[in-house]
N, C-alpha and C positions, 0 to 999 in steps of 0.2 A: 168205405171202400178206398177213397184217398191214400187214407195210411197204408192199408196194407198195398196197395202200388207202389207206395215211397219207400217202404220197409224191405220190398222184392229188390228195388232196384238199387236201395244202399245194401244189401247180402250180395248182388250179380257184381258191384264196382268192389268190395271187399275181395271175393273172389278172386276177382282179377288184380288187383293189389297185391295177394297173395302170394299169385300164381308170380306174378313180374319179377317179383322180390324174389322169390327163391329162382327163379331163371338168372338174374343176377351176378350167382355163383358156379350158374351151367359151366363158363367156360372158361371157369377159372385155375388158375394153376391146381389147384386143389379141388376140382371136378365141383362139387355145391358146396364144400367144406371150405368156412373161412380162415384162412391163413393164420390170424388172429386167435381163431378159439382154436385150431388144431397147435399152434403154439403154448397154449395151455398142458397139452399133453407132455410137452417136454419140460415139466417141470425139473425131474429128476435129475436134470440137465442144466439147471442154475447155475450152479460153484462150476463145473467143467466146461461151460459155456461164457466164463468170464475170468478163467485161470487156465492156462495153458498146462501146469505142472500140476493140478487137481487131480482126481483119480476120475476117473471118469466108471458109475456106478453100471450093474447090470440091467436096471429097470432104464435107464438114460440110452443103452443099447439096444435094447428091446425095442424100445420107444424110436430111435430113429431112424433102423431096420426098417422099421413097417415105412414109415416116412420116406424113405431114402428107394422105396419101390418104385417113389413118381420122384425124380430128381428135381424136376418143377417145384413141385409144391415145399419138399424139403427146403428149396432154396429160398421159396417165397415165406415158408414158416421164419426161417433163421435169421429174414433180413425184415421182419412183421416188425408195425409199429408196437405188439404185443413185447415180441423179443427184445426191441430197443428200450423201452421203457421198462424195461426187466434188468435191466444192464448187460444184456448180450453182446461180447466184441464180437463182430461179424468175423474175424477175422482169426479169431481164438474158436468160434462157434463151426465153422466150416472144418476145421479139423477133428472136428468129434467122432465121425464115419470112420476116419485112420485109425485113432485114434482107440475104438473099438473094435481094432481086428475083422473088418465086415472083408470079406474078399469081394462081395458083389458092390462094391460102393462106385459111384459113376466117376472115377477118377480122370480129372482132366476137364467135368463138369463146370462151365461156366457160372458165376453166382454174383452177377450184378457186376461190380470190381475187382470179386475174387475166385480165386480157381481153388476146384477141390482137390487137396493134392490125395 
């Protein structure tokens, strides 16, 4: 009878473990989505996110459209310890928006040090 008491109540603290963890990301720039792995998404975005004069590809536009919805999160994807150790210039990387002709892109958007022109 022990165990199963102790087994109840290590599943109710997992539970809640759980639940904390993904609260976490409630309110973050990227609503539960981490910055980090939603930086993954922009791979297509490597070579034009560290070369100014690269081509910047259609799936790279695609990709930061969707992203560029929440300027938050866009901002906080571009400047992710993911992006940096990717070799992202933050500063190469914030002009991609322009860059892909988006008309709705938050122009004048604040991004840490740098503004989206």
């Amino acid at each position: 009878m022990e165990t199963k008491k102790l087994f109840y109540i290590v599943g109710v603290l997992a539970v809640l473990a759980i639940a904390s963890f993904n609260g976490a990301y409630g309110a973050g720039e990227c609503g539960k989505a981490n910055p980090d792995m939603e930086a993954m998404k922009l791979f297509p975005c490597a070579s034009a996110a560290q070369d100014a004069n690269a081509p910047v590809s259609s799936k790279c536009c695609a990709q930061v459209k969707s992203l560029g919805q929440n300027p938050k999160c866009l901002c906080a994807v571009m400047l992710s310890n993911t992006a940096k150790s990717s070799g992202v210039k933050p500063e190469i990387a914030i002009t991609i928006p322009k860059r892909c002709n988006l008309a709705d892109r938050p122009v004048g958007y604040k991004c840490g040090e740098y503004t989206l022109p």
